[in-house]
N, C-alpha and C positions, 0 to 999 in steps of 0.2 A: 229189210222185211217190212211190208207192208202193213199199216194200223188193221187191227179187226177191230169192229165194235158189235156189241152183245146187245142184240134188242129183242123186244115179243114181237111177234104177230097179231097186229090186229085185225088185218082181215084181208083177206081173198079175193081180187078183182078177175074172175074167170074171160068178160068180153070187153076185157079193157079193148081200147082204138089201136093199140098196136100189139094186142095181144095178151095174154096172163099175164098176170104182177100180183105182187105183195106191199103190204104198206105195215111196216112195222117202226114200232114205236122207244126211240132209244131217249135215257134218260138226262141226256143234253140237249140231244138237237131236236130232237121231236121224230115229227115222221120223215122215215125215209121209205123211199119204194125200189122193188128188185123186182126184176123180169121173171116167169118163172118158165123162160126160155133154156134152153138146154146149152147153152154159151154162158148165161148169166149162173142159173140154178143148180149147182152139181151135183144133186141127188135126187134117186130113181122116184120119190114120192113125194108130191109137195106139200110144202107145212098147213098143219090146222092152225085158225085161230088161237092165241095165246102159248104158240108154239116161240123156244127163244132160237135163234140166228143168232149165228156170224156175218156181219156184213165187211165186205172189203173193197177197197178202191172206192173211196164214195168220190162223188164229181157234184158239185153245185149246178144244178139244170134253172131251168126259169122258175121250172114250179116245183122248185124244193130240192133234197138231197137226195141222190139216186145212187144205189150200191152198183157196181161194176160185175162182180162177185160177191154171189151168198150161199150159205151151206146151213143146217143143220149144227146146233152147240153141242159137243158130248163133253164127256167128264173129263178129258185131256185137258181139253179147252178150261175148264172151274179151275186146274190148277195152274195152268200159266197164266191166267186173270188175279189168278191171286198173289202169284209170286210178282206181277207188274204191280200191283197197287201196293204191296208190302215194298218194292223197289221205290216207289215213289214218294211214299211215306217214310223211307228211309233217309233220302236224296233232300225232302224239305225237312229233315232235322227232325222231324217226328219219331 
């Protein structure tokens, strides 16, 4: 299964150069940017600012970390985030 990581939106690039994107902001790695192409983005409306994501498949580009796949967080997602960090927390002995 592929890593998700849960980050906000910080803002909305509508006439990026190779089209919509997103630049959200996750609390390791900083900014990542997602397309808001209909291959990258999989849902029907796209996020506001301070909106959280899922991003998936990220790939290191020149200028930064770019998601492959992103969607929209719902409440599924809060409890398999939290059942991994309780997992991890168990795993280093904590």
């Amino acid at each position: 299964m592929a890593t998700e990581y849960v980050a906000i939106v910080g803002k909305i690039i509508v006439d990026g150069k190779h089209g919509p994107y997103g630049v959200a902001h996750h609390r390791e790695l900083g900014a990542v940017t997602f397309s808001l192409s209909n291959s990258v983005w999989i849902e029907e409306k796209w996020p506001d600012p301070g909106t959280v994501v899922m991003l998936l498949d990220l790939r290191m580009k020149r200028g930064g970390w770019r998601a492959e796949k992103a969607r929209l967080f719902r409440p599924e997602d809060q409890t398999s985030n939290q059942q991994q960090q309780s997992k991890g927390a168990n795993q280093d002995g904590q």
